[in-house]
SEZASE-552883 format. One record per residue (C-alpha): residue number from 1; residue in three letters; x, y, z. Coordinates in pm, 1 decimal. Last residue first. Layout:
! SEZASE-552883
+-----+-----+----------+----------+----------+
|   n | res |       c1 |       c2 |       c3 |
+-----+-----+----------+----------+----------+
| NUM | ALA |        X |        Y |        Z |
...
+-----+-----+----------+----------+----------+
***
This chain:
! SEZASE-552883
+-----+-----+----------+----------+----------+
|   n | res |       c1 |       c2 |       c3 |
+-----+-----+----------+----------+----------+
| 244 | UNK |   -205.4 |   -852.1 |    421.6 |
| 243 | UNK |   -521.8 |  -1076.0 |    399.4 |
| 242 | UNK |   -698.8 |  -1173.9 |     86.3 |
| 241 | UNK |  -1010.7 |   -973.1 |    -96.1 |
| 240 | UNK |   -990.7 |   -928.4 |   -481.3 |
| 239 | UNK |  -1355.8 |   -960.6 |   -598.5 |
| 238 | UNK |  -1409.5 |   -682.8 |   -749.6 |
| 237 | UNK |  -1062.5 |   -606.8 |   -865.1 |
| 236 | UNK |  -1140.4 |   -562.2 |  -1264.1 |
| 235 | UNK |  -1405.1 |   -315.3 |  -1182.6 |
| 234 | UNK |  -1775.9 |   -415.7 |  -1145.3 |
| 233 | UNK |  -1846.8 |   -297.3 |   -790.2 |
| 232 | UNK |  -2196.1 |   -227.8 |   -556.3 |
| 231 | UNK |  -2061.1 |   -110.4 |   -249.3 |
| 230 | UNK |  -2188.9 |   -315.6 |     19.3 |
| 229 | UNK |  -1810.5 |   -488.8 |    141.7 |
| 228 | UNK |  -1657.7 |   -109.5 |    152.2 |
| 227 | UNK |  -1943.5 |     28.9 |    369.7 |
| 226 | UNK |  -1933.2 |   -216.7 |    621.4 |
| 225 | UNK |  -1551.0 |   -121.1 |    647.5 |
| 224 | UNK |  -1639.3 |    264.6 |    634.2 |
| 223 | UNK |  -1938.5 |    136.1 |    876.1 |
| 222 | UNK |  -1704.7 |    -42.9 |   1162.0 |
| 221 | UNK |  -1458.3 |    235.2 |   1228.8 |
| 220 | UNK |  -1712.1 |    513.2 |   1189.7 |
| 219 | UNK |  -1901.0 |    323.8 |   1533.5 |
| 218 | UNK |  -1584.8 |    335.9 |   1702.8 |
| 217 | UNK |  -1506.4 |    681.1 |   1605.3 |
| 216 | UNK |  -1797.8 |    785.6 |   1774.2 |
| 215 | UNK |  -2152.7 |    987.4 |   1749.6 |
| 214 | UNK |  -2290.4 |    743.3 |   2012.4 |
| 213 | UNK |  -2361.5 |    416.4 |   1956.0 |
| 212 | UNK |  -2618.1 |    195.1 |   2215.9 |
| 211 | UNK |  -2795.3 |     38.2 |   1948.8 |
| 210 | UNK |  -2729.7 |     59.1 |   1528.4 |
| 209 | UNK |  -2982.0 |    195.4 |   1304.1 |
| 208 | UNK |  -2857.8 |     80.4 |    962.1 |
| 207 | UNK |  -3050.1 |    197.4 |    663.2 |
| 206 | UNK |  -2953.8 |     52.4 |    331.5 |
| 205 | UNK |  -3116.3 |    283.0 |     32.4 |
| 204 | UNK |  -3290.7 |    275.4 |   -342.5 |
| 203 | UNK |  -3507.9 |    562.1 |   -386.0 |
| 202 | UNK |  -3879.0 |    551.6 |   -360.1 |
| 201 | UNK |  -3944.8 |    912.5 |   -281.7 |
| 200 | UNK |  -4131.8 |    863.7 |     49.6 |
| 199 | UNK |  -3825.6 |    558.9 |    135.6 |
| 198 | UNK |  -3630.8 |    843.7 |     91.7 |
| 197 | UNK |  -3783.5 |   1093.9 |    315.4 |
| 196 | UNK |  -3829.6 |    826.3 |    590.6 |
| 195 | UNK |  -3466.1 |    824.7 |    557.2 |
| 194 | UNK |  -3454.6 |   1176.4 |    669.2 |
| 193 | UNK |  -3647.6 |   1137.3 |    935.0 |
| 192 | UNK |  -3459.0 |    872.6 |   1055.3 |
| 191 | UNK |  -3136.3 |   1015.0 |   1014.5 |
| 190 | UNK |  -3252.9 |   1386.7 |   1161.0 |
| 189 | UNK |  -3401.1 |   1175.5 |   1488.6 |
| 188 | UNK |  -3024.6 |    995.5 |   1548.8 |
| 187 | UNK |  -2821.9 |   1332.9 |   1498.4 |
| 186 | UNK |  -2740.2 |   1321.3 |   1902.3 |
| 185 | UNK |  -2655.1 |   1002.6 |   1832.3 |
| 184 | UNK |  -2791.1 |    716.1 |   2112.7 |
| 183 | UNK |  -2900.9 |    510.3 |   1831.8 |
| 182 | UNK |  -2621.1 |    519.1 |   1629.0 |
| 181 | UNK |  -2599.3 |    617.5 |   1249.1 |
| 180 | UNK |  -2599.0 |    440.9 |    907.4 |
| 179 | UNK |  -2717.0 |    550.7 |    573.6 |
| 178 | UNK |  -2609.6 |    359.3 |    263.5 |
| 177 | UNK |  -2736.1 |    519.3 |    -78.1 |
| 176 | UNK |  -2765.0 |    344.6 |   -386.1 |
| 175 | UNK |  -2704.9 |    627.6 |   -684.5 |
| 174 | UNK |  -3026.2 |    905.1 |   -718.1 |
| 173 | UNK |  -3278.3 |   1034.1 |   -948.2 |
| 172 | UNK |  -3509.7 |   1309.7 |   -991.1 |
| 171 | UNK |  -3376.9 |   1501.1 |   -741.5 |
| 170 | UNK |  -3593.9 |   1816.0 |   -651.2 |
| 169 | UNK |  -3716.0 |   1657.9 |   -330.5 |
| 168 | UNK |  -3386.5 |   1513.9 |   -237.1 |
| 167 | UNK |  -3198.1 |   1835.0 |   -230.5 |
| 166 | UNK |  -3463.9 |   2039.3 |    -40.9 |
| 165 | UNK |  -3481.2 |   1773.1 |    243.8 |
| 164 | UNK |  -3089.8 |   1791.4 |    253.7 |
| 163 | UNK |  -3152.8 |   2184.4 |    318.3 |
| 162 | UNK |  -2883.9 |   2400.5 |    162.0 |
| 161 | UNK |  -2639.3 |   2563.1 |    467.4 |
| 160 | UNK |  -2747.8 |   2878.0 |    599.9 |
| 159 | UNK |  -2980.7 |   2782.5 |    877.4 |
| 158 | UNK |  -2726.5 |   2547.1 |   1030.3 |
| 157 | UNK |  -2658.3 |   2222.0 |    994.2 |
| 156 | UNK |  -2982.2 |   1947.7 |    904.0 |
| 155 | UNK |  -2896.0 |   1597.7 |    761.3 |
| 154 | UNK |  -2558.6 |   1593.0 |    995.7 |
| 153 | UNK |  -2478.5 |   1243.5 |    874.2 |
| 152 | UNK |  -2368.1 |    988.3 |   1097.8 |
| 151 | UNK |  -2231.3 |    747.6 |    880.2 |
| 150 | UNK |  -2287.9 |    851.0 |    505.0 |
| 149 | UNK |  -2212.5 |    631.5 |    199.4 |
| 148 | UNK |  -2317.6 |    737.4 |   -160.9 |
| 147 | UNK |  -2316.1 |    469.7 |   -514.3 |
| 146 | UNK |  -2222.6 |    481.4 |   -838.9 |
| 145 | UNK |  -2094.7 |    802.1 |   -862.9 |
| 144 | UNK |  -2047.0 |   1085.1 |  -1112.5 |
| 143 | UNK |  -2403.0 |   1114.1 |  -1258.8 |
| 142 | UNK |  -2580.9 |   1159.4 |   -906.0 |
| 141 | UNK |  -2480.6 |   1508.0 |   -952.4 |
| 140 | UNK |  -2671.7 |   1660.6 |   -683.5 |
| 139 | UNK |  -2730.8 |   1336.9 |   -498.2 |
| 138 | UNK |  -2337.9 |   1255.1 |   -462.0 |
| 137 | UNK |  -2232.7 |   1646.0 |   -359.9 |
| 136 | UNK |  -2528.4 |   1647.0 |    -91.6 |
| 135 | UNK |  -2520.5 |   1320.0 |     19.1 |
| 134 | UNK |  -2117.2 |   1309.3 |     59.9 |
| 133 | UNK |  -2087.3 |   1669.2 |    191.2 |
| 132 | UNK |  -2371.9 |   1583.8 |    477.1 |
| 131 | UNK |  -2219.1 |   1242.2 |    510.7 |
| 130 | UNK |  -1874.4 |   1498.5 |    576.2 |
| 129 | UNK |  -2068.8 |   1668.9 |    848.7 |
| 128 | UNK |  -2089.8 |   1365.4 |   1004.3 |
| 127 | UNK |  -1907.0 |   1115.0 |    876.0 |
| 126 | UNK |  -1781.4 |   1060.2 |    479.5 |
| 125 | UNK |  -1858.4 |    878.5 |    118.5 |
| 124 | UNK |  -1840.1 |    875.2 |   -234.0 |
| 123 | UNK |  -1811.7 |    661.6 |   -457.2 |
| 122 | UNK |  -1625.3 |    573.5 |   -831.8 |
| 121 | UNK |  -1561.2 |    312.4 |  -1026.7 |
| 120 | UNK |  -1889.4 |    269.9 |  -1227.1 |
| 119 | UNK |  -1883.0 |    634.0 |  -1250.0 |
| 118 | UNK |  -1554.2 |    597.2 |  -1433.2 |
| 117 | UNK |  -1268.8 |    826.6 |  -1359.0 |
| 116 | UNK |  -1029.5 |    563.4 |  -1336.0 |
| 115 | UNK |   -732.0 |    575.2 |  -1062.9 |
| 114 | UNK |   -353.4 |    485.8 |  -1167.1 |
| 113 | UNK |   -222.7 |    857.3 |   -979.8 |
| 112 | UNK |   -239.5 |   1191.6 |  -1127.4 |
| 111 | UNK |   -457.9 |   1244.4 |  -1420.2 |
| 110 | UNK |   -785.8 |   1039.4 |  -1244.7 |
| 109 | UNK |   -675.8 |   1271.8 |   -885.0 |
| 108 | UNK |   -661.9 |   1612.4 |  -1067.3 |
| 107 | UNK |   -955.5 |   1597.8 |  -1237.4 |
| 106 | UNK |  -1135.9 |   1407.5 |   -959.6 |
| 105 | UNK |  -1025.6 |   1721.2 |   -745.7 |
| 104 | UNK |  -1106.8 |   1985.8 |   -976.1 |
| 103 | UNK |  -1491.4 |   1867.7 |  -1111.9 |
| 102 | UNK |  -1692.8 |   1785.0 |   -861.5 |
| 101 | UNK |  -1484.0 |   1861.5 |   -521.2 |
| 100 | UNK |  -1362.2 |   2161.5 |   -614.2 |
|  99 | UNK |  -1677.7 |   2311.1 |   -801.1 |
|  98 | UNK |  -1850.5 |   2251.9 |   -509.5 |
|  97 | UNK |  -1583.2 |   2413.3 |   -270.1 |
|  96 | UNK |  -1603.0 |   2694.8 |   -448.1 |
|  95 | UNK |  -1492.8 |   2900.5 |   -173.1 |
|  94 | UNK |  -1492.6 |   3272.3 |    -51.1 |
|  93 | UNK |  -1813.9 |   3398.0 |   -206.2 |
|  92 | UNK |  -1998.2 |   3033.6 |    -45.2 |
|  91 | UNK |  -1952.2 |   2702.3 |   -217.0 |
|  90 | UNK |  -2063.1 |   2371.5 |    -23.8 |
|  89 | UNK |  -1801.6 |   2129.3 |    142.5 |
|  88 | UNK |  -1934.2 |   2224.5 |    481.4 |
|  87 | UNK |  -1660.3 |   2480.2 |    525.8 |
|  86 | UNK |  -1547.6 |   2346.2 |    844.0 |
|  85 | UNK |  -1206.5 |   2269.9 |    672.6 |
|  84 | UNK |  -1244.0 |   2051.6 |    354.9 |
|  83 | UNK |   -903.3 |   1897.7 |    414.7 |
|  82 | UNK |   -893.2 |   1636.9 |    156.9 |
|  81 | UNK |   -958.8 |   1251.0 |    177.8 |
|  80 | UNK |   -885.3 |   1004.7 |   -142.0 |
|  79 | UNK |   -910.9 |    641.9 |    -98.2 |
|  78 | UNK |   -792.4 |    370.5 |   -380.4 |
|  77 | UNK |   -945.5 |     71.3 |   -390.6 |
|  76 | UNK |   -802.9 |   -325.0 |   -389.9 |
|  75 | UNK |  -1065.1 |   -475.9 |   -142.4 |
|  74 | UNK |   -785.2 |   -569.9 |    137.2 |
|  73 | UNK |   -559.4 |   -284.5 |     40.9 |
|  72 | UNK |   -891.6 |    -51.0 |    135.1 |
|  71 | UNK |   -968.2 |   -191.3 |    414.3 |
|  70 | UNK |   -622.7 |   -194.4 |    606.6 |
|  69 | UNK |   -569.5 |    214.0 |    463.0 |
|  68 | UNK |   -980.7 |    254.5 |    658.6 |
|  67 | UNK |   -838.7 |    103.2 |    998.5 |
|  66 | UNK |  -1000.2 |    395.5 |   1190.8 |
|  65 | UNK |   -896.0 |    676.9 |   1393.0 |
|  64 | UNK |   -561.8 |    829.8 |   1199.5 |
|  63 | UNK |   -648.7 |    703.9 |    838.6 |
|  62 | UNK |  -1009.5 |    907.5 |    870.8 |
|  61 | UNK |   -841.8 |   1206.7 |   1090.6 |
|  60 | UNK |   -561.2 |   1266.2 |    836.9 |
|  59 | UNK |   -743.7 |   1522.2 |    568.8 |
|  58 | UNK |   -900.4 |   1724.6 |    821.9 |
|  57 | UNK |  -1134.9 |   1767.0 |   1128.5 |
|  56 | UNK |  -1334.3 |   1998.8 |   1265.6 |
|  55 | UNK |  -1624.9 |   1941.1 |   1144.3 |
|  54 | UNK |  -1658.9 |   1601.7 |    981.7 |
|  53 | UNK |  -1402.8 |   1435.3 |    694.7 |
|  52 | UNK |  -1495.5 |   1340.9 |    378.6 |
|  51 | UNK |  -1401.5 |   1008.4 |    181.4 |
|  50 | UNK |  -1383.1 |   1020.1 |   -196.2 |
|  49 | UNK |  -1385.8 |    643.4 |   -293.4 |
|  48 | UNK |  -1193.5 |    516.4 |   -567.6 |
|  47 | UNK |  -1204.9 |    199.9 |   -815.0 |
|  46 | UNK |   -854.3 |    158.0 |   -924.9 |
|  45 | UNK |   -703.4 |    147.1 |  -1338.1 |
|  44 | UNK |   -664.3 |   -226.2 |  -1461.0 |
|  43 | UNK |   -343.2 |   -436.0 |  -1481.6 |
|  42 | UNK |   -157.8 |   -194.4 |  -1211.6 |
|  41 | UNK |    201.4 |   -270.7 |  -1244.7 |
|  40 | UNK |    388.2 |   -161.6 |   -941.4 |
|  39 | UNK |    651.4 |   -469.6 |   -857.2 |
|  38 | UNK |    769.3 |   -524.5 |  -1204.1 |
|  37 | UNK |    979.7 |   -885.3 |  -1237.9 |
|  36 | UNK |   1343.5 |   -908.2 |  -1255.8 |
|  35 | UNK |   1403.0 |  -1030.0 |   -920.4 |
|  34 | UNK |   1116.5 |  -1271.3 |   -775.8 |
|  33 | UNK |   1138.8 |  -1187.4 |   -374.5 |
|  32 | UNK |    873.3 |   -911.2 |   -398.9 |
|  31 | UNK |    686.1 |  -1047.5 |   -681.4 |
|  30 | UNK |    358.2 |  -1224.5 |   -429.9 |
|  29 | UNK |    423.8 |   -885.0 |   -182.7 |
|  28 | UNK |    388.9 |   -675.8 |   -367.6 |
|  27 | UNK |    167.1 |   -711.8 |   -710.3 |
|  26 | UNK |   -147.3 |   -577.9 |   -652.7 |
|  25 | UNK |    -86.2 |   -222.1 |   -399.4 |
|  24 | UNK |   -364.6 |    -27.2 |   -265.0 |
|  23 | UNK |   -337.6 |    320.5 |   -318.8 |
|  22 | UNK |   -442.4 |    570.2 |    -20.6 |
|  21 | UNK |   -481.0 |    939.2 |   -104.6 |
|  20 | UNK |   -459.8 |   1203.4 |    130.2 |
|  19 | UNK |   -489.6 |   1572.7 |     33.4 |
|  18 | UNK |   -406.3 |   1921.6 |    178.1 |
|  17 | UNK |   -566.7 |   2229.1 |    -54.3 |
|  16 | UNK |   -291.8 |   2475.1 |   -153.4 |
|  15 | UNK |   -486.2 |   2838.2 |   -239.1 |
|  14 | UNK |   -674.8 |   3014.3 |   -532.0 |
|  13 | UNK |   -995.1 |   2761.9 |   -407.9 |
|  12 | UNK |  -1059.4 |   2656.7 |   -803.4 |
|  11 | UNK |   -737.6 |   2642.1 |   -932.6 |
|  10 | UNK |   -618.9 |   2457.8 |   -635.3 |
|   9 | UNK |   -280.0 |   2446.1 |   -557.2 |
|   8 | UNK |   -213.6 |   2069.5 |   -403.8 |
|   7 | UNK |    -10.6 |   1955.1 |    -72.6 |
|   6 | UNK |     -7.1 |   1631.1 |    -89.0 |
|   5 | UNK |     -9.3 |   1328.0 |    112.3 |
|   4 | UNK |     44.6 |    975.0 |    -14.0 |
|   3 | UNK |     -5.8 |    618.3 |    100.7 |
|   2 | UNK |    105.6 |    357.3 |    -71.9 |
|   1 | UNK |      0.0 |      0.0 |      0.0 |
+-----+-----+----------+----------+----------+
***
């Protein structure tokens, strides 16, 4: 596994942007002893998941606090986490954080590194404040991923950031969505309303109301590696899985 933190200038922010990306390897260890043969040849470009952070956090907290690098060498797919700040990975005059996230960073990320830019490949996913980001960013342009993940989500921040509720009435149509959250989470009575919204609209979800969780690392640990097994995949690694 290779794991890889960069300091990027964004186009689209006018500023460096700190980013995390986590490639799996497929040949090492089976060639390492066998001289002569290439060690980083990728036979097929990487599913990727965009994972998002929660307020107050950054770029290192997901690696840091769970076993997501583990995960994703097991089931052969690249992770890419960026430091969204606190800005609730929506534009405002300061920051086009939209335009970031769907169009800059995949740009940069499917140029950059042995990842495809396929929606078939690609998901998107975070905690908290990042679920907010991912259900927000992966309804409204439900074209560039196959499938949202959001543990924890805050479905309703403050009075200035765009209503989830809004979002999902005026989509017409939306990727598999997974939706998991504790049962002693302060956020527990937004998820469930909030899910009741998309059973209302007949769109294709997993709910997972878990007892006595708390809005916790713990929990996050367990649902990115849920998460990773649900995913709906067709790449060349699909069903790549062995121990490391």
């Amino acid at each position: 596994m290779a794991k890889i933190q960069c300091n990027v200038i964004s186009y689209t922010l006018q500023r460096t942007v700190d980013i995390t990306i986590i490639l799996p390897t497929v040949t090492i260890p089976e060639s390492l002893f066998e001289k002569g043969k290439i060690h980083h040849e990728y036979p097929e470009k990487l599913p990727v998941l965009y994972l998002l952070h929660g307020y107050g956090n950054n770029h290192a907290q997901w690696s840091g606090y769970t076993g997501v690098e583990l995960y994703a060498e097991e089931r052969k797919i690249a992770v890419v986490m960026i430091s969204g700040e606190n800005k609730r990975y929506l534009s405002n005059p300061e920051d086009d954080f939209e335009t970031f996230i769907q169009k800059e960073l995949p740009e940069f990320i499917t140029n950059t590194f042995p990842i495809s830019n396929r929606k078939e490949d690609t998901y998107i996913a975070g905690l908290s404040m990042g679920g907010y980001g991912a259900l927000y960013h992966g309804l409204t342009t439900s074209d560039q991923y196959q499938a949202i993940g959001a543990f924890s989500p805050a479905i309703e921040m403050e009075s200035t950031a765009i209503s989830l509720f809004d979002v999902i009435d005026k989509t017409k149509t939306a990727p598999p969505i997974y939706i998991a959250c504790g049962e002693n989470d302060f956020l527990y009575e937004q998820n469930t309303a909030f899910v009741e919204r998309l059973i209302e609209k007949g769109y294709e979800h997993t709910w997972l109301s878990v007892p006595e969780f708390q809005h916790e690392w713990r929990f996050w640990d367990q649902q990115i590696e849920a998460f990773l097994d649900w995913i709906p995949r067709t790449d060349y690694y699909k069903r790549t899985k062995r121990s490391v």
